[in-house]
N, CA, C and O atoms as CSV, one atom per row, in Angstrom:
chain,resi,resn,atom,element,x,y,z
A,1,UNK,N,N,318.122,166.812,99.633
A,1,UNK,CA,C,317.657,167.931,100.417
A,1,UNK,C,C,317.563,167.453,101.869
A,1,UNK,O,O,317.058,166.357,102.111
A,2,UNK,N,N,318.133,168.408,103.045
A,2,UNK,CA,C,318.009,168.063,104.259
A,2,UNK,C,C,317.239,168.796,105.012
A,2,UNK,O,O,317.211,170.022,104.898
A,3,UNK,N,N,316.519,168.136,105.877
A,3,UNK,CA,C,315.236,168.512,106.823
A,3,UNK,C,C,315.119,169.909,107.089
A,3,UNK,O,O,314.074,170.479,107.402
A,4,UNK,N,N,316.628,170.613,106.902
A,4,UNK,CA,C,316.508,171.971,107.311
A,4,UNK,C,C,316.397,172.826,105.978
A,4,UNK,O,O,315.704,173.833,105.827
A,5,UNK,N,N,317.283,172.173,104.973
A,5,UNK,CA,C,316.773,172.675,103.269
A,5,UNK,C,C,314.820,172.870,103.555
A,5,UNK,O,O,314.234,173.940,103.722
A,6,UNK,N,N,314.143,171.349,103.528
A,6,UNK,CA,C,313.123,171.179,103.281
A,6,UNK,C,C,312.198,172.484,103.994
A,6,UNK,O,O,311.350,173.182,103.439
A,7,UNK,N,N,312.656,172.534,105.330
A,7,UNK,CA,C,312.194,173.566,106.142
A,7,UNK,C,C,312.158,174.784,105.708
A,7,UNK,O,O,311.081,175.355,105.533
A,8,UNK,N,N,312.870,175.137,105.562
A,8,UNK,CA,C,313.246,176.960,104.777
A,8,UNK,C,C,312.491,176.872,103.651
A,8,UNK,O,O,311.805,177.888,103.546
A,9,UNK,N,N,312.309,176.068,102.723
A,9,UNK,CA,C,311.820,175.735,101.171
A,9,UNK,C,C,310.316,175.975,101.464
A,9,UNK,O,O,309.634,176.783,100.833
A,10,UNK,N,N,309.778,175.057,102.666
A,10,UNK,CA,C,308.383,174.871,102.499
A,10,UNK,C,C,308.100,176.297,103.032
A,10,UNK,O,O,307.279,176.933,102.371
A,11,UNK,N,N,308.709,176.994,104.259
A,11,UNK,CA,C,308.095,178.033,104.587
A,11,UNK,C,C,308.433,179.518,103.953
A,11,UNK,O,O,307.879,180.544,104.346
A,12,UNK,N,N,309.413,179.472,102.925
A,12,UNK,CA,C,309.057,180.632,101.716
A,12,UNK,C,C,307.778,180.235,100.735
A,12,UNK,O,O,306.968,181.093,100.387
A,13,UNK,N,N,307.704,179.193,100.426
A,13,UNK,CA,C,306.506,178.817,99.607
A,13,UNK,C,C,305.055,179.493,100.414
A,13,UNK,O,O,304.202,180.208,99.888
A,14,UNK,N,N,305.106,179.010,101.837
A,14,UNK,CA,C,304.079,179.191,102.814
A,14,UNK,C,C,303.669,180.945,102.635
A,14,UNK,O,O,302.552,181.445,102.497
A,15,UNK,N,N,304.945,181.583,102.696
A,15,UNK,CA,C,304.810,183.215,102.618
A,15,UNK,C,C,304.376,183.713,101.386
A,15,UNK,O,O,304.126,184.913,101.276
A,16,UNK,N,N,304.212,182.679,100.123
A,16,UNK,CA,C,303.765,183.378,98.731
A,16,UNK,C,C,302.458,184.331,98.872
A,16,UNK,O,O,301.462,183.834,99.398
A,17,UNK,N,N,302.421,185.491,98.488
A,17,UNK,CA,C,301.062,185.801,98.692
A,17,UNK,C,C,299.671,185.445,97.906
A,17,UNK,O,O,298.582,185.603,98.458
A,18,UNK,N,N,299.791,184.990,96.673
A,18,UNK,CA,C,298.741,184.245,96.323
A,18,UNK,C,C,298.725,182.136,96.225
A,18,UNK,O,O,299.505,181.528,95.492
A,19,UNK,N,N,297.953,181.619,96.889
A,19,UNK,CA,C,297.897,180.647,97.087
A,19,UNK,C,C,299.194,179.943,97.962
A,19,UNK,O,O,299.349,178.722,97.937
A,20,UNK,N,N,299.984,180.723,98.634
A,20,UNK,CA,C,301.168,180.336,99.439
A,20,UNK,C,C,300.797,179.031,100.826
A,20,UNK,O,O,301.567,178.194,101.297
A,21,UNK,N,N,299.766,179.227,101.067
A,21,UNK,CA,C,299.206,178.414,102.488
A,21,UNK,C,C,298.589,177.228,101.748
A,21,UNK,O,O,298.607,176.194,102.417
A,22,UNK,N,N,297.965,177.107,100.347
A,22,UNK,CA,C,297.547,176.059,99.858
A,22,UNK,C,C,298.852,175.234,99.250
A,22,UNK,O,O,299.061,174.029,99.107
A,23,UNK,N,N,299.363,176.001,99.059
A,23,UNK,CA,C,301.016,175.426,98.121
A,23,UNK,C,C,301.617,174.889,98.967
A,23,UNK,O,O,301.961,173.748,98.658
A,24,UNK,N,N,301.950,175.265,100.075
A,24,UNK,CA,C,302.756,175.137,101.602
A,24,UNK,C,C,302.085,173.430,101.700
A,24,UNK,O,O,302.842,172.481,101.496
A,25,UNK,N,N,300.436,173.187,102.070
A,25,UNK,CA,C,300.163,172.484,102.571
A,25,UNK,C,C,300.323,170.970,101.466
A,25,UNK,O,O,300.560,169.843,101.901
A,26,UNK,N,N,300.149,171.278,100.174
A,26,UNK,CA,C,300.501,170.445,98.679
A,26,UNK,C,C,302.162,170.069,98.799
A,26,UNK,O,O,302.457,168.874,98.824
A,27,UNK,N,N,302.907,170.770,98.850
A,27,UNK,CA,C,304.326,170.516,98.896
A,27,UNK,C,C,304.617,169.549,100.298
A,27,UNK,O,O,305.123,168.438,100.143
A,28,UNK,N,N,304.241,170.079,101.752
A,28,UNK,CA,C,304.314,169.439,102.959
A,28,UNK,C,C,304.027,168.021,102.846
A,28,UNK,O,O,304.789,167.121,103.197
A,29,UNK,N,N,302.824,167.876,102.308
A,29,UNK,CA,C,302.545,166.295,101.748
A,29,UNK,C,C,303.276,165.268,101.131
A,29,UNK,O,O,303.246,164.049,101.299
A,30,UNK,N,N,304.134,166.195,100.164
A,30,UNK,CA,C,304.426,165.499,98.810
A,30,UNK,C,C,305.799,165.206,99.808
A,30,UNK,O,O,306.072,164.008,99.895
A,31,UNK,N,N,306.585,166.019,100.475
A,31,UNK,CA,C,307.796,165.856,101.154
A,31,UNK,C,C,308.073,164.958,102.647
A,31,UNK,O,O,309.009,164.209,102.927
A,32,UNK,N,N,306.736,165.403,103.552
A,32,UNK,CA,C,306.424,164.440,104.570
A,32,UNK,C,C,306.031,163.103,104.556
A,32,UNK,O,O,306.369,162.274,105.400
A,33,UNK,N,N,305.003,162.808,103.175
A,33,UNK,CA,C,304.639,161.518,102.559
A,33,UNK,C,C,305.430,160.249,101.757
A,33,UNK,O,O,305.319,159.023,101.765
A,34,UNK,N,N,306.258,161.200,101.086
A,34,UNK,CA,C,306.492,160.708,99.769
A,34,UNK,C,C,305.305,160.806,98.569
A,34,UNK,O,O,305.797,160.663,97.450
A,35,UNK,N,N,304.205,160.968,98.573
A,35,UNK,CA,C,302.925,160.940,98.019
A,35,UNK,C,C,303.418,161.854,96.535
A,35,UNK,O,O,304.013,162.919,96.376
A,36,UNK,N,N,302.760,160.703,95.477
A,36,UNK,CA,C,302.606,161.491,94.168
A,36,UNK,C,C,301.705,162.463,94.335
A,36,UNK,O,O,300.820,162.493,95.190
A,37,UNK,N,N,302.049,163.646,93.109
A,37,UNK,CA,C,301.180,164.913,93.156
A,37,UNK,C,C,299.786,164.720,93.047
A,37,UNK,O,O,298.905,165.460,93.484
A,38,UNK,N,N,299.638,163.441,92.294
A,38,UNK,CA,C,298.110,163.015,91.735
A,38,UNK,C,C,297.208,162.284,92.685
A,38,UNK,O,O,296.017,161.977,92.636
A,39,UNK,N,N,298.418,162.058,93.803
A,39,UNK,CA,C,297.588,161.652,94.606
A,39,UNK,C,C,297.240,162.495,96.298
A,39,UNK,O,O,296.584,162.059,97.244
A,40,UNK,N,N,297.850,163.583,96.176
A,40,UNK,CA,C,297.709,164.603,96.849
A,40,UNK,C,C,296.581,165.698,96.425
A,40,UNK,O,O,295.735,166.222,97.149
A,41,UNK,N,N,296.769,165.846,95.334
A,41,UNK,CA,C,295.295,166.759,94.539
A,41,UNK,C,C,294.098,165.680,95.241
A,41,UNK,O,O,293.304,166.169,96.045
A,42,UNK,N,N,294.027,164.460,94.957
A,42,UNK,CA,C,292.739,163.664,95.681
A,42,UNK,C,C,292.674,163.653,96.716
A,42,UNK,O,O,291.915,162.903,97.328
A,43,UNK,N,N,293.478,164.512,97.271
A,43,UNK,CA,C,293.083,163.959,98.861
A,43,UNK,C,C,291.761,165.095,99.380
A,43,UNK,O,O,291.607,166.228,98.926
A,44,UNK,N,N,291.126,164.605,100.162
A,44,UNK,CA,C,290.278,165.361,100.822
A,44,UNK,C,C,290.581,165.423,102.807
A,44,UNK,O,O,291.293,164.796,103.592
A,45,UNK,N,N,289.654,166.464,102.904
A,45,UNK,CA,C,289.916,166.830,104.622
A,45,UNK,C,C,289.458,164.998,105.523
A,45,UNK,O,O,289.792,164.446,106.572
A,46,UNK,N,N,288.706,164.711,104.545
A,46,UNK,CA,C,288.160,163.387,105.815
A,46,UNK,C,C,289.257,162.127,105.049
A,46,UNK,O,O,289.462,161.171,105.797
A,47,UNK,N,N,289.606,162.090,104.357
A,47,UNK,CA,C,291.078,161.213,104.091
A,47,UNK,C,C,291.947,161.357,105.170
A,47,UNK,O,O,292.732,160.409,105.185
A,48,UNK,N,N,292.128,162.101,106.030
A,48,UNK,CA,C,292.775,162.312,107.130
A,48,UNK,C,C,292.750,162.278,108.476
A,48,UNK,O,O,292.080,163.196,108.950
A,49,UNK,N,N,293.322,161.425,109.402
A,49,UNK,CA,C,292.905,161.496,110.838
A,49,UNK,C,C,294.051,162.264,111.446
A,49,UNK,O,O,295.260,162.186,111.227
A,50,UNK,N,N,293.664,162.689,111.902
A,50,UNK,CA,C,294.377,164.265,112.717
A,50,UNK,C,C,294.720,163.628,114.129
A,50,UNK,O,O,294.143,162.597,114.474
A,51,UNK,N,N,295.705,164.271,114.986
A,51,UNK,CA,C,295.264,163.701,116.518
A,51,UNK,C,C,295.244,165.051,116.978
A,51,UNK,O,O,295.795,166.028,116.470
A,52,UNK,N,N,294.425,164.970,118.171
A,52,UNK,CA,C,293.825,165.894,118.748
A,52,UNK,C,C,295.358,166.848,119.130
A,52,UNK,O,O,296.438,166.263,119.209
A,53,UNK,N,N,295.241,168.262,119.324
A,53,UNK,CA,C,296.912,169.256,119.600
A,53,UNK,C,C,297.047,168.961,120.480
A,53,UNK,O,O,298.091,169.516,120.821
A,54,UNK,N,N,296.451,167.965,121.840
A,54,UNK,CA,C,297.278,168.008,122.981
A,54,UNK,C,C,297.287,166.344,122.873
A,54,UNK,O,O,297.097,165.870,123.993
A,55,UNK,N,N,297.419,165.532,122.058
A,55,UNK,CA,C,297.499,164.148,122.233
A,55,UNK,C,C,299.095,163.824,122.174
A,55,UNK,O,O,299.756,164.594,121.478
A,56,UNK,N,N,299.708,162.879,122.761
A,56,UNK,CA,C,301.239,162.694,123.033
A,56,UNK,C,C,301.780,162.305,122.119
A,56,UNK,O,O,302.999,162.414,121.991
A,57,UNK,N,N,300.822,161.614,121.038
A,57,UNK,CA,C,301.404,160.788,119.591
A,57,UNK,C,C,301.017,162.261,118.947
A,57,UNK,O,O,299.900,162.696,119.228
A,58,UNK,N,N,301.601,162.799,118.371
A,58,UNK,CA,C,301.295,163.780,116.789
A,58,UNK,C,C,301.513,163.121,115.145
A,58,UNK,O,O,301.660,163.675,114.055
A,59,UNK,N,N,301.457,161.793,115.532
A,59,UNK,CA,C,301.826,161.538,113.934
A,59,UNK,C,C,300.089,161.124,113.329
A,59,UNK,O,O,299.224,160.542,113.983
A,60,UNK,N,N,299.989,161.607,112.008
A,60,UNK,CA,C,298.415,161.938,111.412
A,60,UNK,C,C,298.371,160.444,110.421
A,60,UNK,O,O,299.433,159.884,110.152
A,61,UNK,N,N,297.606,160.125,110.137
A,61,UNK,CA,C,297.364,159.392,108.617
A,61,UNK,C,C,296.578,159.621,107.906
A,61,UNK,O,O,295.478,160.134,108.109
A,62,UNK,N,N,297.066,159.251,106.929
A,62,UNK,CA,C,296.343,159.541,105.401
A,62,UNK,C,C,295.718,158.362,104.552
A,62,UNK,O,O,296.313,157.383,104.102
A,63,UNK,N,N,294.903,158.559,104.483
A,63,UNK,CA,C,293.584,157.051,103.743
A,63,UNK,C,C,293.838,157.840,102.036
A,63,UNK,O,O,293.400,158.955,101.752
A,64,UNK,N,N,294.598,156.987,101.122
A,64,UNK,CA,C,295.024,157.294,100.073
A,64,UNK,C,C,294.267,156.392,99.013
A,64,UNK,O,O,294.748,155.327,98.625
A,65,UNK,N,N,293.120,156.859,98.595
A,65,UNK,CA,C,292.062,155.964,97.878
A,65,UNK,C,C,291.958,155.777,95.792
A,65,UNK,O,O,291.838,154.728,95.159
A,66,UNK,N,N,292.067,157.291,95.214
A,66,UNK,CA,C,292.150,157.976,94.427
A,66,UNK,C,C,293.332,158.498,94.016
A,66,UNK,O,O,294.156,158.514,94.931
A,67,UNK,N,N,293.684,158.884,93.097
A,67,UNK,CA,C,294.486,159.725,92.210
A,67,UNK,C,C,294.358,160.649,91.167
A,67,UNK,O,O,294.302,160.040,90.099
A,68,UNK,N,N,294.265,162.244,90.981
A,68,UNK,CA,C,293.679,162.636,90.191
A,68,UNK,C,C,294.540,163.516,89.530
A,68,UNK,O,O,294.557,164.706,89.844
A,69,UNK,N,N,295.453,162.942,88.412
A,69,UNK,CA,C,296.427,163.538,87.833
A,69,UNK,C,C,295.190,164.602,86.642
A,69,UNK,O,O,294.040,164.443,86.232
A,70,UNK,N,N,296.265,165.652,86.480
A,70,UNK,CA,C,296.465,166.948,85.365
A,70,UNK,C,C,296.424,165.957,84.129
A,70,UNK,O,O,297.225,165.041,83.947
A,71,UNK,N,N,294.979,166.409,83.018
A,71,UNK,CA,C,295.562,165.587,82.185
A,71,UNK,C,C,294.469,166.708,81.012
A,71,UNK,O,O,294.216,166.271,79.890
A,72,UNK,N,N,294.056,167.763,81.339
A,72,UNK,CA,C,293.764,168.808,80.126
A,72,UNK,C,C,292.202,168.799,79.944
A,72,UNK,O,O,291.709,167.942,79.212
A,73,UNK,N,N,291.523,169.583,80.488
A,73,UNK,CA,C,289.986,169.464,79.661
A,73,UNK,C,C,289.703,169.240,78.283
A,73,UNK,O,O,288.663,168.657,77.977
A,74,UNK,N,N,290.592,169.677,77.322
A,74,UNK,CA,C,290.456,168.102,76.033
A,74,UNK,C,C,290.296,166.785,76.044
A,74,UNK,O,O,289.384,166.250,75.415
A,75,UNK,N,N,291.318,166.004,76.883
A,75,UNK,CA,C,291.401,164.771,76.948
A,75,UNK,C,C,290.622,164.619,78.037
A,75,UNK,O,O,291.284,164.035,78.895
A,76,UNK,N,N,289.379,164.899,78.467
A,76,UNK,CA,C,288.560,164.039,79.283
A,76,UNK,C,C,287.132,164.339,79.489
A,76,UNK,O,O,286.722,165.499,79.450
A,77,UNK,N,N,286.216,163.141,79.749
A,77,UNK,CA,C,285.026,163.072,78.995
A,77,UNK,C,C,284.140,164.190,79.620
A,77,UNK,O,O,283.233,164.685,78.951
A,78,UNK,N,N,284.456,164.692,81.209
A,78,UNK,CA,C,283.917,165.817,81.574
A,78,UNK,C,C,283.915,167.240,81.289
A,78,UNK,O,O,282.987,168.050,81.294
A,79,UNK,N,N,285.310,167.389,81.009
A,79,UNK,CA,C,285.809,168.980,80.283
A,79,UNK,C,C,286.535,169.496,81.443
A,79,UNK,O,O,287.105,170.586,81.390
A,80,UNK,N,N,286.540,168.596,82.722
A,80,UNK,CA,C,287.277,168.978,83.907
A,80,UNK,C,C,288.689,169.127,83.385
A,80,UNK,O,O,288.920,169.130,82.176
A,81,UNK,N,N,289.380,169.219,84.058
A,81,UNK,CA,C,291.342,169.466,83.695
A,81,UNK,C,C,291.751,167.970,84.246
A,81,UNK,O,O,292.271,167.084,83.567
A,82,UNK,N,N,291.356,167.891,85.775
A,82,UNK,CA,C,291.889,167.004,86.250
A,82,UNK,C,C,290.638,165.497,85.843
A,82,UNK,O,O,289.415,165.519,85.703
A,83,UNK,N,N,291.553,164.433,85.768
A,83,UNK,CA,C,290.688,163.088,86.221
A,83,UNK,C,C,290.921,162.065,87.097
A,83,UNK,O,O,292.054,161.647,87.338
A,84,UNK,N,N,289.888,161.621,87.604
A,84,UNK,CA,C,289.874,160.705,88.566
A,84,UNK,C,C,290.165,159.435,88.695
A,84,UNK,O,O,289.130,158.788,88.534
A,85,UNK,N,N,291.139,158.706,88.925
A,85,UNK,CA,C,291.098,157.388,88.751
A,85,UNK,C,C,291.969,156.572,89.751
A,85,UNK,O,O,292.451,157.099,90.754
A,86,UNK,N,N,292.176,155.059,89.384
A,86,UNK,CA,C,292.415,154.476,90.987
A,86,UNK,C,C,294.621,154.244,90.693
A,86,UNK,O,O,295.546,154.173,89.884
A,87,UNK,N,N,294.196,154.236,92.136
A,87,UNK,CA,C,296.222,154.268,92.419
A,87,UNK,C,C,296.320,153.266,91.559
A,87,UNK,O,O,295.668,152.338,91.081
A,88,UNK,N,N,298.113,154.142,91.505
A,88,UNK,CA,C,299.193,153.286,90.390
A,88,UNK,C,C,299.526,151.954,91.246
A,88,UNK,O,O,299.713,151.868,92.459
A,89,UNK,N,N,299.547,150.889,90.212
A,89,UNK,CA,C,300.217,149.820,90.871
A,89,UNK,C,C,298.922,149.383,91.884
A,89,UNK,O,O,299.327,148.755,92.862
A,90,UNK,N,N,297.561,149.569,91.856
A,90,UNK,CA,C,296.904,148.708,92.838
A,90,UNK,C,C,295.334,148.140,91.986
A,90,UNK,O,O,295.120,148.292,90.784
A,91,UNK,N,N,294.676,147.679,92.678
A,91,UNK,CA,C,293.412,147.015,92.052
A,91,UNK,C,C,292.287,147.789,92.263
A,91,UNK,O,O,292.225,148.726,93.059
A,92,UNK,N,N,291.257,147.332,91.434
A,92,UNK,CA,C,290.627,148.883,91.605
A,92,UNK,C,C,289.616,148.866,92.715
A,92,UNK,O,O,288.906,147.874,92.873
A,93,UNK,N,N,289.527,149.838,93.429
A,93,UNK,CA,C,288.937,149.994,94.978
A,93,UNK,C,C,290.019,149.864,95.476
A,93,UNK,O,O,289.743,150.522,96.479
A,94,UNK,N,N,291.232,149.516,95.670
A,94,UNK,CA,C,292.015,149.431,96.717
A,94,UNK,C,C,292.640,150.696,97.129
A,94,UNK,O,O,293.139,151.489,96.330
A,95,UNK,N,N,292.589,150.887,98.639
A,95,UNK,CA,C,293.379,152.021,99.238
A,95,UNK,C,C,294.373,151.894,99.877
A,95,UNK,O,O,294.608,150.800,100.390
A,96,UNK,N,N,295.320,153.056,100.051
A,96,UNK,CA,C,296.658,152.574,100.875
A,96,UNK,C,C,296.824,153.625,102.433
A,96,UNK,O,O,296.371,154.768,102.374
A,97,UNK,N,N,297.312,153.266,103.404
A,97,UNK,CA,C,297.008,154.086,104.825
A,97,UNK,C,C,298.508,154.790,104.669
A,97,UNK,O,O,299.398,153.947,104.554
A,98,UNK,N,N,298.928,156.070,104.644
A,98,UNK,CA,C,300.644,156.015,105.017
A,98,UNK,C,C,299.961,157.319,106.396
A,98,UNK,O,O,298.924,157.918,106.680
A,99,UNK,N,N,301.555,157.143,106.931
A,99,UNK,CA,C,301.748,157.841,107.969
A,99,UNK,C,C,301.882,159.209,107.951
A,99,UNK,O,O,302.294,159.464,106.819
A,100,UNK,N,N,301.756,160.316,108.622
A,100,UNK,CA,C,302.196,161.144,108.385
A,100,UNK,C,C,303.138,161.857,109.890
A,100,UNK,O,O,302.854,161.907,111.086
A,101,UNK,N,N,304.192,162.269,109.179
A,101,UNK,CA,C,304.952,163.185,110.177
A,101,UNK,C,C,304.430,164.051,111.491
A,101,UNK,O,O,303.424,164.618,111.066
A,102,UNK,N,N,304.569,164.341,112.536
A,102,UNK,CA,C,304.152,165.282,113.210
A,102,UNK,C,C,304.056,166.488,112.670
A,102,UNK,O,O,302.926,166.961,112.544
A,103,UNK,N,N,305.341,167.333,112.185
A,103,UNK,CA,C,305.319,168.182,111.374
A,103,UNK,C,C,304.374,168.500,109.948
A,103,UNK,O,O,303.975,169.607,109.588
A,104,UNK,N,N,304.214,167.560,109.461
A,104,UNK,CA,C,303.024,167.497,108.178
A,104,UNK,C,C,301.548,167.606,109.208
A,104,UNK,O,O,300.679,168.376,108.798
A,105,UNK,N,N,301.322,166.965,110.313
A,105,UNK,CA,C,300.271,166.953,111.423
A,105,UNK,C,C,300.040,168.393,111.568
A,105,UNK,O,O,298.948,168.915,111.349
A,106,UNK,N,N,300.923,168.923,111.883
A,106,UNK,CA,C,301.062,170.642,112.216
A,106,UNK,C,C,300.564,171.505,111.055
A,106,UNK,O,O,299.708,172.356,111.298
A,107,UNK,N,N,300.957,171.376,110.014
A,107,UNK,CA,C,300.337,171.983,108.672
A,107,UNK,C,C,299.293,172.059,108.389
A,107,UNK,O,O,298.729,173.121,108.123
A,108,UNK,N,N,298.753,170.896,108.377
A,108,UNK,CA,C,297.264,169.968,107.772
A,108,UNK,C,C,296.694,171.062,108.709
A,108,UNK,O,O,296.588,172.237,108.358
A,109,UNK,N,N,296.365,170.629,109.826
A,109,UNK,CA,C,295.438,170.843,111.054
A,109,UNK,C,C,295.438,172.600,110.812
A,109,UNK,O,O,294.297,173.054,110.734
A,110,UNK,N,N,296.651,173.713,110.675
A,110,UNK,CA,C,296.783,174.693,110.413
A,110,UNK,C,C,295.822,174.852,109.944
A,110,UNK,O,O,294.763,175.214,110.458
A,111,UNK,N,N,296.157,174.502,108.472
A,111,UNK,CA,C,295.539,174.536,106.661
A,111,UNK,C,C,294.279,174.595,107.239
A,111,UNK,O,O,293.893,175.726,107.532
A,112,UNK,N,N,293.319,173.382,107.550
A,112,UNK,CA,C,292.201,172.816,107.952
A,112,UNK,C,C,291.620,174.723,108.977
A,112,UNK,O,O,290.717,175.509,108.690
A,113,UNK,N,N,292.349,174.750,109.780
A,113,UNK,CA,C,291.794,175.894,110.910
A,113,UNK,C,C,291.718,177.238,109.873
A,113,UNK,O,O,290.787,178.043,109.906
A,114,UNK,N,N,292.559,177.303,109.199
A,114,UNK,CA,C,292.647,178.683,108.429
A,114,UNK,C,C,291.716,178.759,107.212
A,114,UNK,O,O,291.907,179.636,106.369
A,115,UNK,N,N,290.492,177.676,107.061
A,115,UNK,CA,C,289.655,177.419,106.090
A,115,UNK,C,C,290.177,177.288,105.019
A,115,UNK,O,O,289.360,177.629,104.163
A,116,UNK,N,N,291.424,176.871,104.426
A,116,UNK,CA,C,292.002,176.365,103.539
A,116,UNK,C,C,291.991,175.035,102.697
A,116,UNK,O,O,292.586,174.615,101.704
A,117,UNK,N,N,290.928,174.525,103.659
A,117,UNK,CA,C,290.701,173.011,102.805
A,117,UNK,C,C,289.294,172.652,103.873
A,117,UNK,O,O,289.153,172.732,105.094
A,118,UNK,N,N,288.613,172.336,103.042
A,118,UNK,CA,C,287.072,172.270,103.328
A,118,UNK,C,C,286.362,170.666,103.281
A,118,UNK,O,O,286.529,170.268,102.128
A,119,UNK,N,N,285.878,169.959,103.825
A,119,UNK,CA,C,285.236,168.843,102.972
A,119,UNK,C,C,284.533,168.871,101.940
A,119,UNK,O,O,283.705,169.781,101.882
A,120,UNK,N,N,284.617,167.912,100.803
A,120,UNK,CA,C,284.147,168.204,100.185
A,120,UNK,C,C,284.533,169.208,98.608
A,120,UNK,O,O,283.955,169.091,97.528
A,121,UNK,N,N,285.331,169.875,98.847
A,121,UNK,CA,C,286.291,170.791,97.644
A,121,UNK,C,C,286.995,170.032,96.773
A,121,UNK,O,O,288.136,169.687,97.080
A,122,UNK,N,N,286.355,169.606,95.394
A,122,UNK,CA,C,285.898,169.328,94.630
A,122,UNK,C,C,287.524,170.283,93.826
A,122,UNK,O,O,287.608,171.509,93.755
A,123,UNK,N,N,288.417,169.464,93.419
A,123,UNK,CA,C,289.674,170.206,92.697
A,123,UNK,C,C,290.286,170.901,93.949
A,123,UNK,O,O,291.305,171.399,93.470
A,124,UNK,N,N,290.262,171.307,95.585
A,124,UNK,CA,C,291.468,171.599,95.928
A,124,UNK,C,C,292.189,170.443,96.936
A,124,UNK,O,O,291.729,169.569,97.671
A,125,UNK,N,N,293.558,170.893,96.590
A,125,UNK,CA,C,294.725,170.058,97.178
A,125,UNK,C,C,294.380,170.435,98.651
A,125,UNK,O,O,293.429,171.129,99.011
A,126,UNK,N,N,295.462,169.768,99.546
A,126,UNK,CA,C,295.885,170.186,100.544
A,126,UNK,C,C,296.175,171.092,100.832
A,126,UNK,O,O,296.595,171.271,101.976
């Protein structure tokens, strides 16, 4: 898929009318990042440093601590759907910093202004 595929893709998703701006901002991640899904559901608003809209750098980062894959309110001891646990491939407590795109910068910060992601929200994505 090329940058301009990706483009058109994310912003029909963006136009869905139910949950389209939360989907938009979940997909933007997963495509601007590389970031597994499980570890995009964990992310929260303060996992993220933003740069200010008139700063000359626009590229954001992401403090990637958690992972909270889909795994069924049967299989887990809370009755939640999702569970919590630490990244693939690392030790436990360890976090990883990745970069994020200007363009993913642009989304987030959107998302964030349009009350779409809150601190603190407990099960939502990006």
């Amino acid at each position: 898929m090329n940058a301009d595929q990706a483009a058109a893709l994310l912003d029909w998703i963006r136009r869905r009318p139910r949950g389209g701006t939360r989907l938009h901002a979940f997909f933007a991640t997963l495509y601007y990042c590389a970031l597994r899904p499980e570890e995009a559901v964990a992310m929260r608003v303060q996992d993220v440093t933003l740069p200010g809209p008139d700063a000359g750098d626009q590229w954001c980062e992401l403090l990637i601590h958690t992972a909270t894959p889909e795994v069924g309110e049967q299989w887990t001891d809370t009755g939640e759907i999702h569970e919590e646990r630490e990244l693939k491939g690392r030790a436990e407590g360890e976090t990883r910093t990745v970069p994020g795109d200007p363009a993913l910068a642009r989304v987030l910060r959107q998302h964030v202004e349009d009350g779409g992601w809150r601190p603190h929200s407990p099960g939502t994505s990006p």
